[in-house]
N, C-alpha and C positions, 0 to 999 in steps of 0.2 A: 548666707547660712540658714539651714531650717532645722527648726527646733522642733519636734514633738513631742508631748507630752503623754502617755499612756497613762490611765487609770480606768476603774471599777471596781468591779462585785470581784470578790475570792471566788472564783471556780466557774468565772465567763469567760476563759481566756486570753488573759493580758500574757501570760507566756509564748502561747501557742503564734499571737501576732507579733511580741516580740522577734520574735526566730524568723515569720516572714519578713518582716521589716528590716532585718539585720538581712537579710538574704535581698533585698532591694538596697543594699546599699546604706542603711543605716549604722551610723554605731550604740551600740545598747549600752544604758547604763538603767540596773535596777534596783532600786528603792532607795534613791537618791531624797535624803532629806530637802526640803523647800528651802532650808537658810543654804544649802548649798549651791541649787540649781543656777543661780546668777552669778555666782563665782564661775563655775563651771562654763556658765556658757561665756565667759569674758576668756578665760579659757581655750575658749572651741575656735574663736573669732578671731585670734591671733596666732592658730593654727596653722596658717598658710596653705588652707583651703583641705587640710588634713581631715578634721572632723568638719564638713560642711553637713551632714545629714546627722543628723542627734538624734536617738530616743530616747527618754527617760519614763522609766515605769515609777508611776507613784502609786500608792494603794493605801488602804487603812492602815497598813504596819510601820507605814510612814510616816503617817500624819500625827501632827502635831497642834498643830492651829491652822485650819483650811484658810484663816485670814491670811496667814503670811502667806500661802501658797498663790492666792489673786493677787497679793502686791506683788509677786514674781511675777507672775501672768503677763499685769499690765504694765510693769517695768520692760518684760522683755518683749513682748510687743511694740513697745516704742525703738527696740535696735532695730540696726538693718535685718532684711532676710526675713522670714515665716517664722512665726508662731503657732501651734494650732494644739487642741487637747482634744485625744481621740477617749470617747468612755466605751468601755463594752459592759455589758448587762444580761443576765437570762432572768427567766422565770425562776421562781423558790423555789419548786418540785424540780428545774431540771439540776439547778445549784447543789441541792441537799443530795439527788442522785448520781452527779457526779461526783460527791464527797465519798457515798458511800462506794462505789465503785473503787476509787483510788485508796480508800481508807487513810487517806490523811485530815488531820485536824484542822478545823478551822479556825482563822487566826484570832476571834471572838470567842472563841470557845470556853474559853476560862475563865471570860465574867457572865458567861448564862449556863444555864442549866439542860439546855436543848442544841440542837445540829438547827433546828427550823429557828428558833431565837435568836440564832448568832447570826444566818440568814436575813432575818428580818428587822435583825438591827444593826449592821451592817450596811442594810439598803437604807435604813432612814438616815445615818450616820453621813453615806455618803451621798444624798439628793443634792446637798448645794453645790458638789463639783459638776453630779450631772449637770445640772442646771449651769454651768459655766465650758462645758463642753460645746468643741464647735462641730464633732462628728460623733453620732452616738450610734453603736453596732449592736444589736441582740442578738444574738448567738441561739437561741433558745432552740430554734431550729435547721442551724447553719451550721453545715456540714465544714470538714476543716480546707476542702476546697474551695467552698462556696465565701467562707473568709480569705483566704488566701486572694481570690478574683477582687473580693470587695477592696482590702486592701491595696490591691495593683490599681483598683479605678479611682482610691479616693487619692493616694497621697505618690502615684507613678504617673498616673492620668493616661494609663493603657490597658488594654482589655488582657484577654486570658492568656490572647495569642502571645504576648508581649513575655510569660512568662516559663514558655514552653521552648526551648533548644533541640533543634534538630540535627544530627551529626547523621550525611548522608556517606558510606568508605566501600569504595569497590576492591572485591579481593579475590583470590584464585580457592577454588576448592582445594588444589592441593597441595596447600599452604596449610588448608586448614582454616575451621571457623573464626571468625570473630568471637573471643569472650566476651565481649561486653554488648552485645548485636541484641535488641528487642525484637528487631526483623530483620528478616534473612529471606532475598529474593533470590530466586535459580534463574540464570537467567541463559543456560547450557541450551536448552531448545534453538538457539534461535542459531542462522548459519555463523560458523566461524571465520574470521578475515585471515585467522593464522593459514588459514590452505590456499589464500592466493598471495605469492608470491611479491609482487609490488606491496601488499601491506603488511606483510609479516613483519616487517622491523619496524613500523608505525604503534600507535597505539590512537586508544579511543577519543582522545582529545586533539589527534589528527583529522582535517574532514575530511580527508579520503575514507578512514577507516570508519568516523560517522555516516556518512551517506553510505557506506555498505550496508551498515546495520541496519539504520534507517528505513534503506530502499524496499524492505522486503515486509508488506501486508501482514505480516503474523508479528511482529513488533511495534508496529501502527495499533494494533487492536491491543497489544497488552497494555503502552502507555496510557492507553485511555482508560482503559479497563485499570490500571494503577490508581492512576491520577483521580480516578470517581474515589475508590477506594481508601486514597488517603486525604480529599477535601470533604471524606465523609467522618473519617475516625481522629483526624488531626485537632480539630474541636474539641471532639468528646473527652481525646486525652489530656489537654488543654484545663477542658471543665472540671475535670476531676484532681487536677493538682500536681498532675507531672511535670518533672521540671526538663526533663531530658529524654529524646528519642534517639534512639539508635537504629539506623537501617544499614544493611549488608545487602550490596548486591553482586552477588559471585556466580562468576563463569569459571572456566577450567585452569587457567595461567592469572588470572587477575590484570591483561593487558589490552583487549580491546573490547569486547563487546559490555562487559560489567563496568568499565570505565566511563565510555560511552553514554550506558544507561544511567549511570551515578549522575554524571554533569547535567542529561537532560533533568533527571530527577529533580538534582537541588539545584536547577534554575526554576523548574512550577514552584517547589516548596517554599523557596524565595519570594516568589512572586506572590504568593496566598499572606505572606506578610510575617512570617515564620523567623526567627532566626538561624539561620543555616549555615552547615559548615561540608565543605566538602574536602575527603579527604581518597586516595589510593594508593592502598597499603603494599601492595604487592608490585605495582606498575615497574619499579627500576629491577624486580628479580630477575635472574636470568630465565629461558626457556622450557 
C-alpha cells in the first residue's frame, strides 16, 4: 500500500495535484483530520488491494497539533508499503495573486487584517511540515503541465510520454468524420486496392492489400514525412498536459488503404513509447 500525504501553502496547489494524482490512480481523500489518518489507513490495508494508492490532503484547516500529525507520520512509516508527504509552496506575490484572481478567501483571513498576513503567517505556521516533507514542489513558476509531468516523475516514476494516450481509428469519408478526431489524415491520394479485383474483398490488415499500398514511392514519402511530423509534436503535446490524442485516418470506404495506414501508424507510435490503441471503425461496412 502507498500512502501519500499532500500538504502546503493555500493557493500553491494541493487541489490542482490532487486531480492529477486521482488521475494516476490514486484515491483522494481531503482534509482528513491527523487523529484519523491511521485509522483510515488500517482501513485501506484490509481493503484487498482496493485503496492501494491513498492521497490525503492536509492543510492548515486541518491542523490541529502538527505533533500528532508526525506521530502519524512515523507510526505509518513503520506498516508495510510507502509513505511519503508531498508539500507544495509558491512565492507570497504569486499566492496573494492567485487569491485575487479567484477572489476567494483565505482560510487565515479572519485572524489578520491583510491577504499578505494570512500569507505570511500561514508560511511560518506551516515550516515544520515543510521541513518534515520528503518532496517539496514550488509552483511559483510552474505551469499546470509542468506540475502534472513533475508529478508522473516523482510518485509514477514515468516521464510525460507515460501520460499521453494515443487512439489511432481508420474510417471511410463517407461515413463521415470522426467527432472526437484531433487529427484527420486524407489519405484518398494514394492508389486504391478497391479496383484490383483479387483485393477488393481483402482489407488493409491483409498483406496482400498492404504491400499494395505500400509498394508505391508516394506512400514511402508520406510515412516519413508523417512519422517526422508526429516524433516532433507527440512531445510537445505530452509537455503541455494532454491526456489524450486522437488521429483519423480516412480514405473513401474505410477498408483498405486508411486501414493500412492506421496499423502502420500505431505500430511507430507504439514503438516511440506512447500508449496506443488501434481502432477501424468502418472496416466490417458494406461497399
Amino acid at each position: 500500500m502507498e500512502i501519500l500525504i499532500i500538504s502546503g501553502l493555500s493557493g500553491a496547489g494541493k487541489s490542482k495535484a490532487a486531480s492529477f494524482l486521482e488521475d494516476m490512480g490514486f484515491y483522494i481523500v481531503d482534509n482528513m483530520p491527523a487523529a484519523m489518518i491511521l485509522k483510515f489507513a488500517e482501513f485501506c490495508a484490509a481493503g484487498n488491494g482496493r485503496y492501494d494508492r491513498v492521497a490525503l490532503v492536509y492543510d492548515v484547516r486541518t491542523a490541529s497539533s502538527f505533533t500528532e500529525l508526525f506521530t502519524v507520520l512515523d507510526q505509518l512509516k513503520t506498516m508495510d508499503g510507502a509513505c511519503r508527504m508531498l508539500f507544495l509552496e509558491a512565492s507570497p506575490e504569486t499566492i496573494i495573486k492567485r487569491y485575487k484572481e479567484t477572489r476567494r478567501r483565505h482560510p487565515l483571513s479572519g485572524d489578520t487584517t491583510s491577504l499578505a498576513e494570512a500569507v505570511e503567517k500561514e508560511r511560518a505556521m506551516m515550516a515544520p511540515v515543510r521541513a518534515r516533507a520528503d518532496c517539496v514542489i514550488d509552483t511559483t513558476h510552474t505551469s499546470t503541465a509542468q506540475l502534472r509531468a513533475e508529478l508522473l516523475r516523482l510518485f509514477d516514476g514515468k516521464d510525460e510520454k507515460a501520460g499521453l494516450a494515443v487512439s489511432v481509428t481508420s474510417f471511410g469519408f463517407k461515413y463521415g468524420l470522426p467527432m472526437e478526431a484531433d487529427l484527420v489524415l486524407d489519405v484518398r491520394f494514394m492508389p486504391n486496392p478497391f479496383y484490383i479485383d483479387e483485393l477488393r474483398h481483402q482489407t488493409g490488415l491483409d498483406a496482400p492489400v498492404a504491400e499494395y499500398v505500400f509498394g508505391f514511392p508516394q506512400t514511402g514519402s508520406f510515412m516519413k514525412k508523417l512519422e517526422d511530423l508526429l516524433s516532433f509534436t507527440l512531445p510537445l503535446y505530452a509537455e503541455e498536459g494532454k491526456t489524450s490524442l486522437f488521429i483519423g485516418v480516412g480514405c473513401t470506404g474505410g477498408h483498405h488503404r486508411s486501414v493500412a495506414v492506421t496499423h502502420a501508424l500505431a505500430e511507430y507510435i507504439r514503438g516511440l513509447g506512447y500508449q496506443t490503441a488501434e481502432n477501424h471503425r468502418d472496416i466490417s461496412r458494406g461497399g
